[in-house]
SETOR-576812 format. One record per residue: residue number from 1; x, y, z of N, C-alpha, C, O in turn; chain. Coordinates in nm, 4 decimals, always signed. Example, Ala and Ser with C-alpha at 12.3 -4.5 7.8 and 13.67 -1.06 7.14 Angstrom:
PT  pos        nu        nv        nw       cau       cav       caw        cu        cv        cw        ou        ov        ow  unit
PT    1   +1.3190   -0.5690   +0.7800   +1.2300   -0.4500   +0.7800   +1.3200   -0.3300   +0.7800   +1.4236   -0.3319   +0.8465     A
PT    2   +1.2850   -0.2250   +0.7080   +1.3670   -0.1060   +0.7140   +1.2900   +0.0030   +0.7870   +1.3409   +0.1138   +0.8039     A
END
This chain:
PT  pos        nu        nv        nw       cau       cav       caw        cu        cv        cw        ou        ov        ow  unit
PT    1   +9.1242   -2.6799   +1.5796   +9.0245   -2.7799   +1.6162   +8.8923   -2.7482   +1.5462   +8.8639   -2.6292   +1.5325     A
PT    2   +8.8153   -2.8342   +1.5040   +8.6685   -2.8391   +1.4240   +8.5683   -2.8108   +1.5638   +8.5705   -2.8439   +1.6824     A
PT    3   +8.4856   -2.7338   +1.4790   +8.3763   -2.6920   +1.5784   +8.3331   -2.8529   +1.6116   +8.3678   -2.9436   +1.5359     A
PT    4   +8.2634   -2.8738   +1.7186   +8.2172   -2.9429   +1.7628   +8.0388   -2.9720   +1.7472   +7.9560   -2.8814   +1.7373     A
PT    5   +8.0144   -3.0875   +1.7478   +7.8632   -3.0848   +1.6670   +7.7762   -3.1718   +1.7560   +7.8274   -3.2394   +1.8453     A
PT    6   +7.6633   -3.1712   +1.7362   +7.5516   -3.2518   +1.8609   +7.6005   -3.4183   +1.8751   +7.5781   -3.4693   +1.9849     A
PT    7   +7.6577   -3.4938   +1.7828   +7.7377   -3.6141   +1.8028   +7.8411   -3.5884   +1.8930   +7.8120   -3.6381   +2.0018     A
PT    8   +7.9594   -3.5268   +1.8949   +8.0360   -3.4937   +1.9702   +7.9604   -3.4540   +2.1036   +7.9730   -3.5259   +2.2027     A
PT    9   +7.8865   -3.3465   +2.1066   +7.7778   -3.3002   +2.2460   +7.7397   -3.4489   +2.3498   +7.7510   -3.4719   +2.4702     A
PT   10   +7.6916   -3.5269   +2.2338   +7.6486   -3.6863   +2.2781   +7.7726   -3.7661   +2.3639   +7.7777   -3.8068   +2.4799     A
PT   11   +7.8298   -3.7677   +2.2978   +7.9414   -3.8586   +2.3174   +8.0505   -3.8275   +2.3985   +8.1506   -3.8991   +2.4033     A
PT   12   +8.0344   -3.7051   +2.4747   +8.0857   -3.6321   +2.5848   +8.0203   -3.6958   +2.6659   +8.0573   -3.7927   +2.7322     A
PT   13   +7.8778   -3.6228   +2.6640   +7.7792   -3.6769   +2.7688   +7.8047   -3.8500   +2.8503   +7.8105   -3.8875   +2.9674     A
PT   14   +7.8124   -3.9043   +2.7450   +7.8215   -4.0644   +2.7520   +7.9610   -4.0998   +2.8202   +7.9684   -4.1811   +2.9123     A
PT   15   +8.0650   -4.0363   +2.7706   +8.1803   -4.0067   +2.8860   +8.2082   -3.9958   +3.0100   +8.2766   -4.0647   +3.0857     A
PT   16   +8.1117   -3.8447   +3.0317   +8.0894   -3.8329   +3.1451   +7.9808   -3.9401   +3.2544   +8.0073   -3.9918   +3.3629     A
PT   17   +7.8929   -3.9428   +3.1968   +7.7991   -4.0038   +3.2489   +7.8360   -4.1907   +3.2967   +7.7875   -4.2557   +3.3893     A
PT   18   +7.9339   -4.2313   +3.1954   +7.9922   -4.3807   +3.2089   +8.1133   -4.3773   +3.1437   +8.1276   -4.4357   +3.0362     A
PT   19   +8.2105   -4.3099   +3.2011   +8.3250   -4.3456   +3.1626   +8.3946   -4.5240   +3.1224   +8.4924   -4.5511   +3.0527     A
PT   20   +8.3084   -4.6112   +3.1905   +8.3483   -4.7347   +3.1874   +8.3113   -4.7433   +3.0172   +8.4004   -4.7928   +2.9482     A
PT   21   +8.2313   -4.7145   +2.9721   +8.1926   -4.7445   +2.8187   +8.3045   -4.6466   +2.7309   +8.3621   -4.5525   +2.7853     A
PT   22   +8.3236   -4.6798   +2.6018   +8.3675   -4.6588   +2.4824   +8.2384   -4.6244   +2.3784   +8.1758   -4.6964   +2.3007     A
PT   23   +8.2285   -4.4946   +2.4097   +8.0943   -4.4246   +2.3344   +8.1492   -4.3929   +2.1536   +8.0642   -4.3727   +2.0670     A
PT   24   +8.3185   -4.3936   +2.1175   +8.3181   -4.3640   +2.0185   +8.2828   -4.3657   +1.8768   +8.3097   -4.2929   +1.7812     A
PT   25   +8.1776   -4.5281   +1.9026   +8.1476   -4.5518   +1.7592   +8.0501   -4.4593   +1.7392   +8.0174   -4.4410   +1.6220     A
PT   26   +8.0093   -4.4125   +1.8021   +7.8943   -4.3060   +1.8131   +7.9273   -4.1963   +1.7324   +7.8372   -4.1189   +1.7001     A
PT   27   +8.0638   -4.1739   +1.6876   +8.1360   -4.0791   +1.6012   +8.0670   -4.1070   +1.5147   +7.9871   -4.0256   +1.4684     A
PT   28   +8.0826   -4.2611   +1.4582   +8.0741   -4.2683   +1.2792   +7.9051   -4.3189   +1.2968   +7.8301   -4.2961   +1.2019     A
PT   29   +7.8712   -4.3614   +1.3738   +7.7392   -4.4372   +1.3451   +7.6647   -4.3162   +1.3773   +7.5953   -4.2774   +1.2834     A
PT   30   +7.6603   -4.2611   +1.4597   +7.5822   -4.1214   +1.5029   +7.5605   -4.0608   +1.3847   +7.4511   -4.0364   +1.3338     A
PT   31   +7.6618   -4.0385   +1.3447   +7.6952   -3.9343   +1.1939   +7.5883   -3.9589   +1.0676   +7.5048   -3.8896   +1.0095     A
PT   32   +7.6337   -4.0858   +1.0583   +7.5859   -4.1703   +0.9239   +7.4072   -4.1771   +0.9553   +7.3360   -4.1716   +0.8551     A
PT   33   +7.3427   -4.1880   +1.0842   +7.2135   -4.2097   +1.1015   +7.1683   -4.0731   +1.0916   +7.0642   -4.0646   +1.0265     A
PT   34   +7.2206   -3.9442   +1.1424   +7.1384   -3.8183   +1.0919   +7.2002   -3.8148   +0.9663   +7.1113   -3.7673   +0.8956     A
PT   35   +7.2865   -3.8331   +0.9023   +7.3022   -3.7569   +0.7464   +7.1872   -3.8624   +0.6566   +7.1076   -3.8137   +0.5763     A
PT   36   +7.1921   -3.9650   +0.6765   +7.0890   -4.0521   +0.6376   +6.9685   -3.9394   +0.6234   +6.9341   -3.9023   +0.5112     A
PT   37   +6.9142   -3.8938   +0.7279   +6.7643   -3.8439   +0.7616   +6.8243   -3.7462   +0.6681   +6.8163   -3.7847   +0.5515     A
PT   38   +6.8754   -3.6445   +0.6819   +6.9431   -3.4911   +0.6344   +6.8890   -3.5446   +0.5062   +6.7989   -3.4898   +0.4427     A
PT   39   +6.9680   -3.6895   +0.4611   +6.9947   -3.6843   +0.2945   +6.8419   -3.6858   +0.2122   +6.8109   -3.6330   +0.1054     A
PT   40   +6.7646   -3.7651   +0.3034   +6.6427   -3.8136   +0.2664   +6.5115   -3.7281   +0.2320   +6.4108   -3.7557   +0.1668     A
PT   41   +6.5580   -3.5968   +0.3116   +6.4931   -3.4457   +0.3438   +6.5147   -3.3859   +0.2051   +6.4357   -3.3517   +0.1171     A
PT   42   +6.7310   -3.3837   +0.2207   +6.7345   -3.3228   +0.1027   +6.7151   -3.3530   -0.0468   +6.7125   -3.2702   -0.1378     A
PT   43   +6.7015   -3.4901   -0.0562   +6.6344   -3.5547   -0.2229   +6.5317   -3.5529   -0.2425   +6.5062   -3.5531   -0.3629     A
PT   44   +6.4134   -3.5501   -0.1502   +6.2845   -3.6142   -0.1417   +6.2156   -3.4746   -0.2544   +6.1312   -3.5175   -0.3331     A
PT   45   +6.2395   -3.3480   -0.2637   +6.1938   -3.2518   -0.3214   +6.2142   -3.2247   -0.5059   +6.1526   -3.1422   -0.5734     A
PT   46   +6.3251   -3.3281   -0.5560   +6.3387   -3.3058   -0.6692   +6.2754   -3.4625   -0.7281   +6.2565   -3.4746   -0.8492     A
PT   47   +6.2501   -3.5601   -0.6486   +6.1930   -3.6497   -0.6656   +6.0121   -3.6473   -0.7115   +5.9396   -3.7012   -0.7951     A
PT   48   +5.9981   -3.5382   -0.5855   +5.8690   -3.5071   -0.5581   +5.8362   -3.4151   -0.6580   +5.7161   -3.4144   -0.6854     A
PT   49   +5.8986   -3.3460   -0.7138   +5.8783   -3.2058   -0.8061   +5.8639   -3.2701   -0.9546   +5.8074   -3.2111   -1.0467     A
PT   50   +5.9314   -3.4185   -0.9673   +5.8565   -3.4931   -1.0801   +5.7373   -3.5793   -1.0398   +5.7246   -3.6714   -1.1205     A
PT   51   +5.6444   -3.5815   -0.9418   +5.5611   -3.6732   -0.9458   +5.5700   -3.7761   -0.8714   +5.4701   -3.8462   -0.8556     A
PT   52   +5.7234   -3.8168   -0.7927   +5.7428   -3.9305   -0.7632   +5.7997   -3.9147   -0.5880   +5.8519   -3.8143   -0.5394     A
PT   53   +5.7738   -4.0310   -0.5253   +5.8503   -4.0474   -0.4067   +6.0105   -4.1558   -0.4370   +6.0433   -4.2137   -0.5405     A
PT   54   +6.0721   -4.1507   -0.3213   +6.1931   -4.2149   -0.3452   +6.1871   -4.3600   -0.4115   +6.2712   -4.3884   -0.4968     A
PT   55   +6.1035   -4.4390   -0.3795   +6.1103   -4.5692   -0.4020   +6.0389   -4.5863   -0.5712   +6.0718   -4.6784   -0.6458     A
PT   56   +5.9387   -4.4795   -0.6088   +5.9601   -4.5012   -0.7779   +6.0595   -4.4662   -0.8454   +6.0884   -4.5293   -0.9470     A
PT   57   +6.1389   -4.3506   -0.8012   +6.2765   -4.2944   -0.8382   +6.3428   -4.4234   -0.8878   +6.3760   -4.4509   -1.0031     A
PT   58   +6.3572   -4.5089   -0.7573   +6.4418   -4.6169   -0.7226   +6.4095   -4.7352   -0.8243   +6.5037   -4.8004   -0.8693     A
PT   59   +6.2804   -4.7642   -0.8610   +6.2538   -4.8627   -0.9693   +6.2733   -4.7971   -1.1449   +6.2929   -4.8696   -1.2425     A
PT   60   +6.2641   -4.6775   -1.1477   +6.2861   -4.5997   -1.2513   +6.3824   -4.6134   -1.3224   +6.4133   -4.6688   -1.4279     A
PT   61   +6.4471   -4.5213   -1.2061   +6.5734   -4.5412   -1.2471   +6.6898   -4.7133   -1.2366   +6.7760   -4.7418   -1.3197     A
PT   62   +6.6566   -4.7909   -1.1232   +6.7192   -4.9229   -1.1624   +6.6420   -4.9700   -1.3305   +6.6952   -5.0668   -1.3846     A
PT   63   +6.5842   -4.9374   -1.3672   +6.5532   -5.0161   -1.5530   +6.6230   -4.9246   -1.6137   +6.6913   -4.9663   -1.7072     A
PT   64   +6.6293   -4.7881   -1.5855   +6.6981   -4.7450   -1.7052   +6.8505   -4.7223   -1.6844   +6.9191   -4.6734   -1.7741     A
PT   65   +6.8992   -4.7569   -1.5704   +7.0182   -4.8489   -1.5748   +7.0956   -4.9718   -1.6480   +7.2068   -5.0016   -1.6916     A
PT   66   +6.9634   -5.0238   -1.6330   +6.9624   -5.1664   -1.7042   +6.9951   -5.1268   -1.8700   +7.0429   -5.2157   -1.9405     A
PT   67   +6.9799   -5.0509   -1.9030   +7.0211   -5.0539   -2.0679   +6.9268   -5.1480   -2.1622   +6.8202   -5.2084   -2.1502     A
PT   68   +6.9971   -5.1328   -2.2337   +6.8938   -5.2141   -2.3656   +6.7566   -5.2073   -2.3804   +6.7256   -5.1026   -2.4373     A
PT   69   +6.6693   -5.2715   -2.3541   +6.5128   -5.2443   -2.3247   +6.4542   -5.1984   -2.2398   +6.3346   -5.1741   -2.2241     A
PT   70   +6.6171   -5.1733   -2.1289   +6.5218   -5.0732   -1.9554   +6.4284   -5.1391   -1.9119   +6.3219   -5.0966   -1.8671     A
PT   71   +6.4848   -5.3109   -1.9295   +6.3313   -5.4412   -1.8605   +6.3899   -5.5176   -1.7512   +6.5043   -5.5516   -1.7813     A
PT   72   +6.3648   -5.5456   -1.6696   +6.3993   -5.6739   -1.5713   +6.2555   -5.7372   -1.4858   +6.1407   -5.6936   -1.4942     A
PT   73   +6.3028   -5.8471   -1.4075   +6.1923   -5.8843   -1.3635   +6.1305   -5.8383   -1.2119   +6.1997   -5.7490   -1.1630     A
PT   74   +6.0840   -5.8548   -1.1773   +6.0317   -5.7916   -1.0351   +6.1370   -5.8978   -0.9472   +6.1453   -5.8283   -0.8460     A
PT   75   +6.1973   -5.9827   -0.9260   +6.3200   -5.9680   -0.8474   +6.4389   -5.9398   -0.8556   +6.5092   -5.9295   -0.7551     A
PT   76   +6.4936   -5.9182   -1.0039   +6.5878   -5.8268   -1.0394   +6.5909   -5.6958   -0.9796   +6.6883   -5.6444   -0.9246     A
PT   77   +6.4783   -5.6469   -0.9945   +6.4542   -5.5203   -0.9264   +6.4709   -5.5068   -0.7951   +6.5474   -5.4270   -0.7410     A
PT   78   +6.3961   -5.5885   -0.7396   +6.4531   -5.6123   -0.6004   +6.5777   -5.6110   -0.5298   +6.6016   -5.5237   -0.4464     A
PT   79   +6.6623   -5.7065   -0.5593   +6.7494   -5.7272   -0.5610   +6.8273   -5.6021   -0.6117   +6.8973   -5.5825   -0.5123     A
PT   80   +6.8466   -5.5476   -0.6609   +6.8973   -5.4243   -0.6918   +6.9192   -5.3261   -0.6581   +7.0222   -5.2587   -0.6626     A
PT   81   +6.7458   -5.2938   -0.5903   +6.6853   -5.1778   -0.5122   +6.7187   -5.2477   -0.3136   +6.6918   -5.1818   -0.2132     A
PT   82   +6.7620   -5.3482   -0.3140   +6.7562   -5.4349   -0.2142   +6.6126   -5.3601   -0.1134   +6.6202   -5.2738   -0.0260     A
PT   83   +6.4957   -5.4282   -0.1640   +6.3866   -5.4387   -0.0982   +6.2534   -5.5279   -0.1078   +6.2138   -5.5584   -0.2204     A
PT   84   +6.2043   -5.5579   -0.0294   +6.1124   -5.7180   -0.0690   +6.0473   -5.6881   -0.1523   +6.0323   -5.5811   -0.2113     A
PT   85   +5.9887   -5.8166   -0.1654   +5.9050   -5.8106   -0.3052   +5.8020   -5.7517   -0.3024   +5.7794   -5.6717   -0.3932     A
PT   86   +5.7140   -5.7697   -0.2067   +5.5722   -5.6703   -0.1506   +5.6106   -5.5310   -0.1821   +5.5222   -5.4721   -0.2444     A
PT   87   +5.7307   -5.4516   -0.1539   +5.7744   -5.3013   -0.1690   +5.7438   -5.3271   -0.3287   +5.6308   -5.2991   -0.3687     A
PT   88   +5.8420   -5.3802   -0.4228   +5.8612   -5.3782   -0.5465   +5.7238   -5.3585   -0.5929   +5.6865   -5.2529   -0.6440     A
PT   89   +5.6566   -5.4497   -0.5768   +5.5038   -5.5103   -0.6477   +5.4218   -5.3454   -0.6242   +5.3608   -5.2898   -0.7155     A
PT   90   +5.4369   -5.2882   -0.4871   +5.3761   -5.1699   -0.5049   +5.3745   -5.0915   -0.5696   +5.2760   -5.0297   -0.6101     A
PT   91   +5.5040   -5.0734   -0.5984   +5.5837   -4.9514   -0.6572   +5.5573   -4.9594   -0.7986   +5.5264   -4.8702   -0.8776     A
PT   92   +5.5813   -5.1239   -0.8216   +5.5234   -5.1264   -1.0211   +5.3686   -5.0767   -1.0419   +5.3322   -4.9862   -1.1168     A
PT   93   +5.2996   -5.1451   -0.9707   +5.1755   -5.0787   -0.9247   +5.1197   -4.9586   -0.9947   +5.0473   -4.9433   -1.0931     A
PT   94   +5.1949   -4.8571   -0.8863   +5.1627   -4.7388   -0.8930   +5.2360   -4.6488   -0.9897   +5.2087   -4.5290   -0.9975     A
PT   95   +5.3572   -4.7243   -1.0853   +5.4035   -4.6649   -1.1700   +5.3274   -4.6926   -1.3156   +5.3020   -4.6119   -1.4050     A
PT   96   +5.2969   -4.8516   -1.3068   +5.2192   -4.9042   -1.4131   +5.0578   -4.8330   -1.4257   +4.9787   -4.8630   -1.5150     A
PT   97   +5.0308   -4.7355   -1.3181   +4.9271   -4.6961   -1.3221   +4.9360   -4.5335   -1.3746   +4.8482   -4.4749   -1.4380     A
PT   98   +5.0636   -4.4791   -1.3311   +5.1053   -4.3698   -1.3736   +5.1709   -4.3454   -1.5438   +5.2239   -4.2496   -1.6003     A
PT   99   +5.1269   -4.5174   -1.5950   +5.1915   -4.5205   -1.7638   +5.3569   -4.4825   -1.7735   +5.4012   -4.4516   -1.8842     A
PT  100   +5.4385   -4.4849   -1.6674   +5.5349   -4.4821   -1.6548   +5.6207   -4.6758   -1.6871   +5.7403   -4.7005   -1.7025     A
PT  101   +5.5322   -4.7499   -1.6868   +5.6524   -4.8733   -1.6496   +5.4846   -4.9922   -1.7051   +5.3662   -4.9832   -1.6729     A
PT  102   +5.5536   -5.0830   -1.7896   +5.4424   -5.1860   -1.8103   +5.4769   -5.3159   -1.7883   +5.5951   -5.3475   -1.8020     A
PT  103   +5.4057   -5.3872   -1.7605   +5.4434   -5.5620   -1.7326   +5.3794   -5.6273   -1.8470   +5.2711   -5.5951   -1.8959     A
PT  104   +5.4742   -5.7438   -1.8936   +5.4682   -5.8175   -1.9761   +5.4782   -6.0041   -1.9001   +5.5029   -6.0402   -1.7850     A
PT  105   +5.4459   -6.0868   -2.0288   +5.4853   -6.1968   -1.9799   +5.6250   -6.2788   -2.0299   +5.6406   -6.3111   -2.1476     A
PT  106   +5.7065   -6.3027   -1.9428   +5.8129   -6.3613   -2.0344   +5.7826   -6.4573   -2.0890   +5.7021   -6.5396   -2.0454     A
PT  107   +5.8869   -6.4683   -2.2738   +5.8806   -6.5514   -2.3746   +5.9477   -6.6650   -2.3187   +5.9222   -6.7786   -2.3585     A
PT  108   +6.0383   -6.6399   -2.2221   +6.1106   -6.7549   -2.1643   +6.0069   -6.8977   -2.0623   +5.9898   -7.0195   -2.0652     A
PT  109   +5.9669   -6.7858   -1.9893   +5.8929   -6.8590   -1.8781   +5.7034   -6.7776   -1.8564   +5.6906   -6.6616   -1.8172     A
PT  110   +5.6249   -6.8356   -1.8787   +5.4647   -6.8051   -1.8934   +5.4618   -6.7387   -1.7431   +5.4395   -6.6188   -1.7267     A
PT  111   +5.4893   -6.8393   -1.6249   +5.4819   -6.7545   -1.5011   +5.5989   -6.6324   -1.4624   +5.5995   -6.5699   -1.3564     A
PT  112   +5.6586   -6.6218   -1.5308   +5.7500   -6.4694   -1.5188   +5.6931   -6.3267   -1.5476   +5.5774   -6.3132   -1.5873     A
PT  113   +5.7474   -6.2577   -1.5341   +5.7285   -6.1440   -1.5695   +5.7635   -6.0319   -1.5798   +5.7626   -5.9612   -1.4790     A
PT  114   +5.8090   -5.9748   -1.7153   +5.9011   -5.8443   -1.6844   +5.8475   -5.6933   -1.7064   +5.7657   -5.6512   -1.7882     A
PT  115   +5.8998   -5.6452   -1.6347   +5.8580   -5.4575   -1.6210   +5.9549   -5.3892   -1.7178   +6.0753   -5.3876   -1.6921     A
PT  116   +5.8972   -5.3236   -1.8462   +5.9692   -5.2542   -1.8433   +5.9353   -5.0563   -1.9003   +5.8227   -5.0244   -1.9384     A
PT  117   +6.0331   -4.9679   -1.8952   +5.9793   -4.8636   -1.8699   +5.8994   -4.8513   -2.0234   +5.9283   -4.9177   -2.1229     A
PT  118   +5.8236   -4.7787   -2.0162   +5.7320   -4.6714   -2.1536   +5.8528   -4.5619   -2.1809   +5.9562   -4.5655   -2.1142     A
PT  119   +5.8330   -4.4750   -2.2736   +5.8582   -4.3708   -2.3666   +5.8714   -4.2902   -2.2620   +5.9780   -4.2361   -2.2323     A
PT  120   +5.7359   -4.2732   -2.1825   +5.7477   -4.1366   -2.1095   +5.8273   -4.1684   -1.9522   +5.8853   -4.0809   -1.8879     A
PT  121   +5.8121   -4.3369   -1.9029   +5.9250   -4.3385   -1.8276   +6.0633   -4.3082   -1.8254   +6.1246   -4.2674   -1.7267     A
PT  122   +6.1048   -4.3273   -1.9250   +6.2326   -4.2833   -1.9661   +6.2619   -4.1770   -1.9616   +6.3754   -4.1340   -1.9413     A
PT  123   +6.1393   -4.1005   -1.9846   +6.1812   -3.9189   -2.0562   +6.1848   -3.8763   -1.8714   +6.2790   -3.8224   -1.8134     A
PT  124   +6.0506   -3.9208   -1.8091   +6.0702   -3.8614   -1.6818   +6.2228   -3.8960   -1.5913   +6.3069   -3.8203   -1.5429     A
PT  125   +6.2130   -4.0219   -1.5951   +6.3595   -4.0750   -1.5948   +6.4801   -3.9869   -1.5997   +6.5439   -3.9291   -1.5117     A
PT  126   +6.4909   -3.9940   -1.7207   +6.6403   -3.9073   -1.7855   +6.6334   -3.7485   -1.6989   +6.7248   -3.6857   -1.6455     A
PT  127   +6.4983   -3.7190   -1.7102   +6.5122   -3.5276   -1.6609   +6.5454   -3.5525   -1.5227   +6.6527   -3.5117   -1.4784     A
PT  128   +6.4518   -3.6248   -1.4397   +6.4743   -3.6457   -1.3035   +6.5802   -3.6457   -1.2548   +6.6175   -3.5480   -1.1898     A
PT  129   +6.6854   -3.7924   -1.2781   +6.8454   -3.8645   -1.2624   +6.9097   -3.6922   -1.2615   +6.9372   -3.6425   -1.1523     A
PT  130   +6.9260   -3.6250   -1.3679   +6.9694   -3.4903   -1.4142   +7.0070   -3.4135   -1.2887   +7.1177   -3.3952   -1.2382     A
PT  131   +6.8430   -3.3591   -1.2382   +6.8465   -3.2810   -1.1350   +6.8715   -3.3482   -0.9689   +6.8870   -3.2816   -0.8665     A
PT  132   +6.8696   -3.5004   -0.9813   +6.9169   -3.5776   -0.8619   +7.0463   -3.5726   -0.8571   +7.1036   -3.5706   -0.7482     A
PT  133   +7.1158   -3.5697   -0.9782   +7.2771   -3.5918   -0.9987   +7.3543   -3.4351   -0.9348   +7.4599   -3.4183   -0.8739     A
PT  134   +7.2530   -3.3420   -0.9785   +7.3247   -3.1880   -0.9972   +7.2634   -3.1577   -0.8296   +7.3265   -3.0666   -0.7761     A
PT  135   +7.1852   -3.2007   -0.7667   +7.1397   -3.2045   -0.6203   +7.2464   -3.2274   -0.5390   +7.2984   -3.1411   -0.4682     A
PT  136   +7.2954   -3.3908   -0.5504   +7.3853   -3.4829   -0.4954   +7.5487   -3.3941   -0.5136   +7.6334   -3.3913   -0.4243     A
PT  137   +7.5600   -3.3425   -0.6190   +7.7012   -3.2702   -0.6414   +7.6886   -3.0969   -0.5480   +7.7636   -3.0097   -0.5040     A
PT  138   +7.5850   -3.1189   -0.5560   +7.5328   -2.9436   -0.4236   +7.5740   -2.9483   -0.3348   +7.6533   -2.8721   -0.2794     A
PT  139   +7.5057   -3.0845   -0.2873   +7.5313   -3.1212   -0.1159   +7.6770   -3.1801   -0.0928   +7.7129   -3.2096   +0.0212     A
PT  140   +7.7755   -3.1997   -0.2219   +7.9109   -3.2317   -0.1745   +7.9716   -3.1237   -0.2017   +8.0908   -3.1324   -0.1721     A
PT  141   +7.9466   -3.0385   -0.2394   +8.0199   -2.9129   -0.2438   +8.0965   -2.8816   -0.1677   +8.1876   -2.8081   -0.2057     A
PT  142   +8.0908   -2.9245   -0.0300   +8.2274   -2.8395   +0.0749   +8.3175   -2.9951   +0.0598   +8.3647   -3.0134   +0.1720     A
PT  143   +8.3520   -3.0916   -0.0159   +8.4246   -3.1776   +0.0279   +8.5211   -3.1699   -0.1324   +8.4524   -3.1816   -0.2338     A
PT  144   +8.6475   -3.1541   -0.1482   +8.7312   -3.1675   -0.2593   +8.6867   -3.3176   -0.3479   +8.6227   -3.4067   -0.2920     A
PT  145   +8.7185   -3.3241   -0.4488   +8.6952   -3.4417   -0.5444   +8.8200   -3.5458   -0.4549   +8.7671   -3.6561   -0.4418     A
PT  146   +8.9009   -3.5466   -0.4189   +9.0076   -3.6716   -0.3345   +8.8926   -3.6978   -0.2093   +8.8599   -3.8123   -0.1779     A
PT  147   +8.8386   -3.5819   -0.1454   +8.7891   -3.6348   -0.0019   +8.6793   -3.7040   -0.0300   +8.6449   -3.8053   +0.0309     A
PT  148   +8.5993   -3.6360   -0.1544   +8.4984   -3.7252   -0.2168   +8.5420   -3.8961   -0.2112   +8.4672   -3.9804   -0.1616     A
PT  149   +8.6644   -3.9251   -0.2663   +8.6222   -4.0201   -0.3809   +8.7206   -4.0964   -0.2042   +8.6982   -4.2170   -0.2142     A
PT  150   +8.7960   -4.0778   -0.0856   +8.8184   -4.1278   +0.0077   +8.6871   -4.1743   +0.1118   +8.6672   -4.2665   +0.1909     A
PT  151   +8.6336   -4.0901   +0.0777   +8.4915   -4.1034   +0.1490   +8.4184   -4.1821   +0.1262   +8.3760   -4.2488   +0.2206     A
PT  152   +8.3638   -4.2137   -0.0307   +8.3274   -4.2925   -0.0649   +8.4039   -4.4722   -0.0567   +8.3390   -4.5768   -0.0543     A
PT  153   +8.5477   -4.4589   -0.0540   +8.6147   -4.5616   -0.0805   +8.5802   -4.5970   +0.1631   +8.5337   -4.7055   +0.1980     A
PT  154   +8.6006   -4.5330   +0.2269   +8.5657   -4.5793   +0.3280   +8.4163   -4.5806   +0.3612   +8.3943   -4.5919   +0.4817     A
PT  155   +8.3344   -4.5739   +0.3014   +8.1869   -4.5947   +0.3096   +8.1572   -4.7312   +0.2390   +8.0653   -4.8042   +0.2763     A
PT  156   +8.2370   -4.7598   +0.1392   +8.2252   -4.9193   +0.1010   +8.3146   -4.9688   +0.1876   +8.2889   -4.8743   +0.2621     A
PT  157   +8.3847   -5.0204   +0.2396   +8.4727   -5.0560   +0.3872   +8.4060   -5.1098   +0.4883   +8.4027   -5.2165   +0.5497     A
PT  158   +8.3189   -4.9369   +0.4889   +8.2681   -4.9748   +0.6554   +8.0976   -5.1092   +0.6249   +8.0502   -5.1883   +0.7064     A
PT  159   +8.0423   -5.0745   +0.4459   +7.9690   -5.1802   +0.4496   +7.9913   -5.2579   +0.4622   +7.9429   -5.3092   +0.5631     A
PT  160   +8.0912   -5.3510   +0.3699   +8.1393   -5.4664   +0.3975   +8.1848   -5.4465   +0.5046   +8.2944   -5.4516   +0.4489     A
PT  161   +8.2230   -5.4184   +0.6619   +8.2464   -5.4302   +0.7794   +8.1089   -5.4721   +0.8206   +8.0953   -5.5723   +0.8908     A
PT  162   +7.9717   -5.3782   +0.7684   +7.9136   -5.4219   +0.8775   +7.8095   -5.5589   +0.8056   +7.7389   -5.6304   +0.8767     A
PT  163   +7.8164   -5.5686   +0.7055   +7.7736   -5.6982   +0.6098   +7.8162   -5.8128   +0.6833   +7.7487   -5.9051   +0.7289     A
PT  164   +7.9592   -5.7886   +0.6881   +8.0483   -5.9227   +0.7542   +7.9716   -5.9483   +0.9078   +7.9260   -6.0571   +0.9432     A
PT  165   +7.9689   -5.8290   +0.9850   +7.9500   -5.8605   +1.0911   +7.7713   -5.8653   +1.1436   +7.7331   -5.8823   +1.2593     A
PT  166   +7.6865   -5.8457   +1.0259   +7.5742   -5.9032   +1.0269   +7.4579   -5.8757   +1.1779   +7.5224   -5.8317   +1.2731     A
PT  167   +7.3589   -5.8882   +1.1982   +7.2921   -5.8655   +1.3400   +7.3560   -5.8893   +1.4349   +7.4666   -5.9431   +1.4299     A
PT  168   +7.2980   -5.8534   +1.5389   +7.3574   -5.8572   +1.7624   +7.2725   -5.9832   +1.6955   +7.1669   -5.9988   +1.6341     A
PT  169   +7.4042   -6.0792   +1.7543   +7.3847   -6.1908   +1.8830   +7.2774   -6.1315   +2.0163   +7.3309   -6.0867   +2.1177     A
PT  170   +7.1570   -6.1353   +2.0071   +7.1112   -6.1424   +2.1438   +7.0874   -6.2413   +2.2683   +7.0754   -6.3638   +2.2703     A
PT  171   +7.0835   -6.0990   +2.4218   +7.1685   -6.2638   +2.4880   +6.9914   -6.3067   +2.5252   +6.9636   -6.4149   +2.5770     A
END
C-alpha cells in the first residue's frame, strides 16, 4: 500500500464526518489544485533568474513558438496563452519596455497590430525554455517515460471532461 498523503488525510475525514457524501473526487481534484501551487513555486525561480515572471515567460515564449518572424497579434496571443486581453496588453507592455518584444502596425489592417520578439527576446527566450525544459524533466523524475506519457494522455481526458462539463449550474 502507498503511504498515504494530506488528500487522502482529507478525504477520510469527509468519510467520517458524512458518510452520506462521496468525497472521492477529492482524490484527483485535491491533487491537481496543490500540485498546481507546488508547480508554480517550483518554475517561478528559473523564470525569475531571467528577469521574468510567469506570464512574460508565457508571451515569450508563445512567439517564439510561432516560428517564422516569432509575430502574432495581441489576440493570437491570447488565445494561446488563454488569458484576456487586459493580461496580454500588460505583459507586451512591460516586455516592450524591457526591449524584449516590439509592436508594429499591420500591412494588412491599419487598426491591427502585431508583437513581435527583438534579437535579444529570442536569445533570452531560447536560454530560458532550456532551463524550464531541464526543470520540468527534474520534477518528473520519479515517474517512468510510459507513466509520463499515460499521465499526460489522462490529463487531456480529464480537460476535455471538464471543458465539456463547463461551470455549476447554481441553484
Amino acid at each position: 500500500m502507498q503511504d498515504m498523503d494530506q488528500v487522502d488525510v482529507i478525504v477520510s475525514q469527509w468519510a467520517d464526518e458524512r458518510p452520506d457524501i462521496d468525497a472521492s473526487p477529492m482524490h484527483v481534484v485535491g491533487r491537481i489544485t496543490r500540485l498546481a501551487a507546488d508547480l508554480d513555486q517550483m518554475l517561478a525561480p528559473i523564470f525569475a533568474a531571467h528577469g521574468l515572471g510567469d506570464g512574460e515567460f508565457d508571451v515569450l515564449a508563445t512567439l517564439r513558438r510561432a516560428g517564422g518572424t516569432c509575430e502574432l497579434s495581441p489576440g493570437d496571443l491570447g488565445a494561446s496563452m488563454m488569458v484576456t486581453s487586459g493580461a496580454v496588453t500588460k505583459r507586451i507592455d512591460r516586455l516592450e519596455r524591457a526591449g524584449l518584444v516590439t509592436r508594429r502596425v499591420s500591412e494588412r489592417d491599419a487598426r491591427a497590430r502585431l508583437i513581435r520578439l527583438t534579437a535579444a527576446g529570442q536569445r533570452l527566450v531560447d536560454s530560458a525554455v532550456e532551463e524550464h525544459v531541464a526543470n520540468e524533466s527534474r520534477l518528473l523524475a520519479g515517474l517512468t517515460a510510459s507513466e509520463r506519457d499515460t499521465l499526460a494522455a489522462l490529463l487531456r481526458k480529464l480537460g476535455s471532461s471538464i471543458e465539456k462539463a463547463g461551470p455549476p449550474e447554481m441553484r
